[in-house]
Structure formats: C-alpha cells, structure tokens
C-alpha positions in Angstrom: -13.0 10.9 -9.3 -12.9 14.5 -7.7 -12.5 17.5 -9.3 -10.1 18.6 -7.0 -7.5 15.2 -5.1 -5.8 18.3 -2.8 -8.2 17.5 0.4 -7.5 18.7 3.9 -5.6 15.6 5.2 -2.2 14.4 4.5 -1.9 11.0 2.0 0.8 8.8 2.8 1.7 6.1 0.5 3.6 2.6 2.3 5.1 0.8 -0.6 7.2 -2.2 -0.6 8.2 -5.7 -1.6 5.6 -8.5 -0.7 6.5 -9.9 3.1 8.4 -6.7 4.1 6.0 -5.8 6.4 4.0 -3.1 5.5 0.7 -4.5 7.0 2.5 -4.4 10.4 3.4 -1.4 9.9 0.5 0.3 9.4 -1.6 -1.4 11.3 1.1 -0.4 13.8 0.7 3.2 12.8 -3.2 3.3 12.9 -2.4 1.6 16.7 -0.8 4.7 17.4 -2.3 7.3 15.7 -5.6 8.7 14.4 -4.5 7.6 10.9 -7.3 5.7 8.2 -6.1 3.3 6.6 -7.8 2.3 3.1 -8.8 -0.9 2.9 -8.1 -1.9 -1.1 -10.5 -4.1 -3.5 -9.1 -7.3 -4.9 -10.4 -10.2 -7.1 -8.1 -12.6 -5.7 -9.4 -15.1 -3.4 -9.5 -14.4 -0.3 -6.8 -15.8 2.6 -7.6 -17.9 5.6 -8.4 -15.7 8.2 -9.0 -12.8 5.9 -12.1 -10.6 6.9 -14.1 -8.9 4.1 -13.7 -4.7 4.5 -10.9 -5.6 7.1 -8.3 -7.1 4.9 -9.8 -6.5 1.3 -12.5 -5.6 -0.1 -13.1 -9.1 -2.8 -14.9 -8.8 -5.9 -15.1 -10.9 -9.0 -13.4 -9.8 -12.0 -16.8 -8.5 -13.7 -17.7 -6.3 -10.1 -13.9 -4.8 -10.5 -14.2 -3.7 -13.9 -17.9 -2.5 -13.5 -16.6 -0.1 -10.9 -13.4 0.6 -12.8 -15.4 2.1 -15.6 -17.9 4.0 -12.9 -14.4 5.5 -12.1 -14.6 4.4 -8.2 -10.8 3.8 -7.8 -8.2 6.3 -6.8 -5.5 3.6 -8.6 -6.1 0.3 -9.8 -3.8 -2.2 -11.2 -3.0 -6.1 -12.4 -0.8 -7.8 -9.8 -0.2 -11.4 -10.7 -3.5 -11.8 -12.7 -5.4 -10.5 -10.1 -6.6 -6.7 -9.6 -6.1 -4.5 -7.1 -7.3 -1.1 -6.3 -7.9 1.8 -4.0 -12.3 2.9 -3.2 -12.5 6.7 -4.1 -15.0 6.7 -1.5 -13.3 6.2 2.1 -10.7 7.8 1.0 -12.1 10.9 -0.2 -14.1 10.5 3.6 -11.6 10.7 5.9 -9.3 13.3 4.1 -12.1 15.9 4.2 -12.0 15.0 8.0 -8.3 16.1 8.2 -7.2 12.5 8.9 -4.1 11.0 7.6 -4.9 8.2 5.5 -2.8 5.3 4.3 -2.6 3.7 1.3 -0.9 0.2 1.2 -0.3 -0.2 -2.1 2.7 -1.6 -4.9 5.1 1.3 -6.4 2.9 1.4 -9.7 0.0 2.3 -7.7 2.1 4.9 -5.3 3.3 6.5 -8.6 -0.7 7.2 -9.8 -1.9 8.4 -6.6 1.2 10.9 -6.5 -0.1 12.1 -9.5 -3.5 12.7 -8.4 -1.8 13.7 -5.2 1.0 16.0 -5.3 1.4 16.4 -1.9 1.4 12.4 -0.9 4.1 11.0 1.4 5.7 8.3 -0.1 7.6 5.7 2.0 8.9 2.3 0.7 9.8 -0.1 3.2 12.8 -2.0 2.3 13.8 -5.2 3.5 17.4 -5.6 5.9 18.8 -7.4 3.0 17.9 -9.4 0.1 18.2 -12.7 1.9 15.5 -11.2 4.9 13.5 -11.0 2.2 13.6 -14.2 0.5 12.9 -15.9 3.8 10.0 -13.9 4.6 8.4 -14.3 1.2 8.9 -18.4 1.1 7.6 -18.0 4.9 4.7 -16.5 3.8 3.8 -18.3 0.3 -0.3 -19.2 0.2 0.0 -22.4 -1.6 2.6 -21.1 -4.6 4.8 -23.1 -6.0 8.3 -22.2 -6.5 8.1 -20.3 -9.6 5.2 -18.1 -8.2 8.0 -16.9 -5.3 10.5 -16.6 -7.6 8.2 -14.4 -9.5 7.8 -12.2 -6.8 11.2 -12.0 -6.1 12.2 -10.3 -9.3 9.2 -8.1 -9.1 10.4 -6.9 -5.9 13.8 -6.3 -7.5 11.9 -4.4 -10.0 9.9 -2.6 -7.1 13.1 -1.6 -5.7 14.7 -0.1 -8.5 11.5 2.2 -9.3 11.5 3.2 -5.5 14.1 5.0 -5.2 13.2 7.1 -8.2 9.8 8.4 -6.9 9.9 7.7 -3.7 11.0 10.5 -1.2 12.2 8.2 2.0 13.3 4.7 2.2 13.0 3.4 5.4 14.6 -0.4 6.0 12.7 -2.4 8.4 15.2 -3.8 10.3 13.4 -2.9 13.8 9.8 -2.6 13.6 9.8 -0.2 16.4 12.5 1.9 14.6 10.5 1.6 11.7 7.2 2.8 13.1 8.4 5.4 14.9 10.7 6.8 11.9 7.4 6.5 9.8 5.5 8.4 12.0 8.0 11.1 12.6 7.9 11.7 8.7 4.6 12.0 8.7 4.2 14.8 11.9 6.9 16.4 10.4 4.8 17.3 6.9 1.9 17.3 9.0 3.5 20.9 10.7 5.2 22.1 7.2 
C-alpha cells in the first residue's frame, strides 16, 4: 500500500445492486472518455464468456490471501463466499498518469477506498424501482437457485440503505444514456474544482 493514496487523478467509485448495470455503465464511460477502469481479482469461477484481466482477474482462494497478506489490494472483501478485491498496482498506475480511474466495486468496498481516498467520487447506481431490479437479477442468475437470488436481493436492500449514508450522488438508471452522461458530468465537474 502507498504511503501517500492522494495521487494526481480523480477516483471514482460506481457502486450498486447486482444487475443494475454498472458494467454498462462504465464500460460506457471508458467508451467515452480517457477513464481506467480497474479490473478486480475474484476467486469465484469464472462466467461463460468471461476473459481473464478483462472481466476479472481469478485466483484460487490460497493466491487471494497470499497477496492479501503482501498487502496488494486497495480493498478486498467476502461476497457470497467468494473474494473480491481491487490490484494496488493498476491503480496506483494510471492515477499517477492523471487518469480517472474507476472502481466497480459493492458499498463495503466504496466505503474502504474513501477512506484511503478522501477525495474519491462516489456514485451508486440505483435501480428505477425495486421490481426493475428483481427482473434484472433473476434475468441474470448464473445457475442459482432461488434462495441465492433472494439472497441478493436483501443484500441489495442492505446496499441501499448504506448508500445513501456515504455516498455523495445517487444516480437511478432509468436511461442509460441519462445515466452516462449524468455520471460523467459529475465527474468533469470535480475534475475542474
């Protein structure tokens, strides 16, 4: 970890339920911008159609925790029996290059890298409504039973509820275009402060 987290680029956390849509989005932002986005470590299996260092970076539980105590991760945390965390390294890269860089991580992750971070953007996405949301994560399920969505569910509840205490915008993704371009507004605009 770095003496000093204050680097030359801006931090911008995207937070949010699972199946909200923050991939979209900041893949959507990167399209549009000259933004890095971190690309996190996870022991969880990896998806169909999942690229290693595109999508995740996937490690076996013993790899994780080897690096974990070499203190390589900005944040790391258990999601769902599987662990999840942010390299130091690219990170650490691109905001001494004065890039923007994006972290796509859960709210308990967000809150550790504000810490380290004080000046971070963070954004959580919210959903239209409940409902949106519930369709999109049983749209979305990678061979999980009923419980398992259910589970996420209430942890997105819980997600919610945590948001809007350390979070300083909320921005519903009703309209991805709207929600892109309100994003990136936020962003230019602490860019220029």
């Amino acid at each position: 970890m770095p003496e000093n987290a204050n680097k030359k680029g801006n931090l911008v956390v995207i937070s949010g339920p699972s199946g909200v849509g923050k991939s979209t989005i900041c893949k959507e932002i990167v399209d549009r911008t000259d933004a890095f986005l971190s690309v996190s470590a996870t022991t969880r299996s990896r998806g169909e159609g999942e690229v290693e260092g595109k999508n995740y970076y996937f490690l076996s539980r013993s790899e994780f925790e080897k690096k974990i105590q070499a203190g390589e991760f900005l944040e790391y945390a258990e999601v769902f029996g599987n662990l999840y965390g942010t390299p130091w390294g690219p990170v650490e890269k691109a905001l001494d290059e004065g890039k923007t860089v994006l972290l796509e991580i859960d709210v308990q992750g967000g809150q550790k890298a504000k810490k380290l971070f004080k000046d971070a953007i963070m954004v959580f996405i919210l959903p239209p409504k409940e409902s949106e949301l519930e369709k999109r994560m049983h749209g979305r399920a990678r061979g999980e039973d009923r419980t398992s969505a259910e589970k996420r569910l209430q942890s997105a509840g819980n997600e919610i509820a945590q948001a809007w205490q350390s979070y300083d915008h909320m921005v519903i993704n009703d309209d991805l275009e709207e929600a892109v371009t309100e994003i990136i507004s936020i962003i230019e605009g602490k860019s220029g402060e």
